[in-house]
N, C-alpha and C positions, 0 to 999 in steps of 0.2 A: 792717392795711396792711403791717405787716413782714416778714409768713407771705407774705403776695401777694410781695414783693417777693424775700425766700428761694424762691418756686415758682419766678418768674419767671428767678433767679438759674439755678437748677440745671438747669432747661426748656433757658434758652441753651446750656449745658455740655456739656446731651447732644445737642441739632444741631448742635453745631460738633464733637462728638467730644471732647469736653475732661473725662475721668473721673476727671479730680484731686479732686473737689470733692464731697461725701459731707453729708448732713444727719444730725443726730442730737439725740436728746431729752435731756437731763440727769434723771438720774436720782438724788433724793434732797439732802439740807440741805449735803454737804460741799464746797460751792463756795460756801457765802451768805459775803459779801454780793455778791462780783463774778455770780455765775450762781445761779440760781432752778432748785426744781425743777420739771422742765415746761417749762424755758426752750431755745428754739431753736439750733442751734451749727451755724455750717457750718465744717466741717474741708477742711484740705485736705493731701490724701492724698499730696503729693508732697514729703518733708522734704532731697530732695537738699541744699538750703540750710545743712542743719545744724538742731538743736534749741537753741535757750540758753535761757542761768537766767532766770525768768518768765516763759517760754510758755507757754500753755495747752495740754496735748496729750491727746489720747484715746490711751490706751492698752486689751489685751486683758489679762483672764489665763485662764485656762482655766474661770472659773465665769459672767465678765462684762466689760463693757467699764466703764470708769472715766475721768473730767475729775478731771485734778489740774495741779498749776502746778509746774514744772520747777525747784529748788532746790539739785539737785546735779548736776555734771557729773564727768568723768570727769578723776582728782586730787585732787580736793574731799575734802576731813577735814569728816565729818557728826557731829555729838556733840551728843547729845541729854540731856538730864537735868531735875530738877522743874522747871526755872524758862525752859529754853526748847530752840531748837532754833538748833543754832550750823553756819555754814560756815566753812571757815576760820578758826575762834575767834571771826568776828563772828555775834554776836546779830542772826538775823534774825527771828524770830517768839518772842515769853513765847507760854507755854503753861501750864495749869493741871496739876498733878500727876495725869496719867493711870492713874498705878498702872506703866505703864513701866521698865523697868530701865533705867538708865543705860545709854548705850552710844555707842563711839567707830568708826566706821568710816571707810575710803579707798577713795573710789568709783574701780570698774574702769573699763577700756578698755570703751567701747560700753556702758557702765549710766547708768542716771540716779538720781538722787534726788527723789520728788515727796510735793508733801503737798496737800492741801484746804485752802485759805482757813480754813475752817472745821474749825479743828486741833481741837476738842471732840468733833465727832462727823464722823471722816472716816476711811476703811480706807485709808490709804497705805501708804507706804515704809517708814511707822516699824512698821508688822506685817504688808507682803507683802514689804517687803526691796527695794534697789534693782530699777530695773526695766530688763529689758534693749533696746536700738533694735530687735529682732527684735518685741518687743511693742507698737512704737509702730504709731497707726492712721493721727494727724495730729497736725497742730496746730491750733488754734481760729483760725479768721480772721474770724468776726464772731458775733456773742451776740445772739439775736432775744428780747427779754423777754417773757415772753407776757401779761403782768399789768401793771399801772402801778404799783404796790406792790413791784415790786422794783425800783423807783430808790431804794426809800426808804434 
């Protein structure tokens, strides 16, 4: 029913001429528990609005596209080390010793900072490096779950 409903979504989009609005499949564990892999995402391709901290955005890099959740803005003191990952000196996420090197950065003009819910197994920022708004595709405006086992 929620596939019918994202068809029907993106059908109206493109009779009205409205190409903001992009579907796309999640690819992989590092967005559990908010997004599944397999799980439905419609983005929408117009960020005029601006990005902030906890959006979900799709982003490119040159091997794939990637869903992470927006944690650093541009300003932002990123310090990472065994026990978590810090903005501003506050602890927003414990993380388990990655093997990681400590590290303190200050995100640029037009970067971001993103990570995967799922800090265990997820290719972010903390080893492709801030990501620049040149690389963003959208932001997440609705999560179609494709399983009933990912409410869990």
């Amino acid at each position: 029913m929620k596939f019918i409903l994202l068809l029907v979504f993106l059908l109206q989009s493109l009779l009205v001429g409205d190409s903001n609005y992009k579907s796309y499949i999640n690819d992989g564990p590092s967005m559990v528990p908010t997004i599944y892999d397999g799980d439905r995402l419609l983005v929408n391709t117009d960020t005029s609005e601006g990005i902030k901290r906890d959006d979900l955005i799709i982003f490119k890099t040159e091997e794939k596209s990637y869903c992470k959740r927006v944690i650093g803005l541009t300003g932002d003191q990123i310090e990472i080390n065994k026990t978590g990952i810090f903005v501003n000196n506050k602890l927003i996420k414990e993380t388990s010793d990655l093997g990681l090197p400590d590290s303190k950065i200050i995100i640029k003009d037009n970067e971001y900072y993103v990570v995967g819910d799922n800090t265990g197994n997820s290719i972010d920022s903390r080893f492709l490096g801030p990501i620049s708004d040149t690389q963003i595709i959208g932001k997440v405006v609705k999560i179609f779950h494709t399983r009933e086992s990912s409410y869990d």
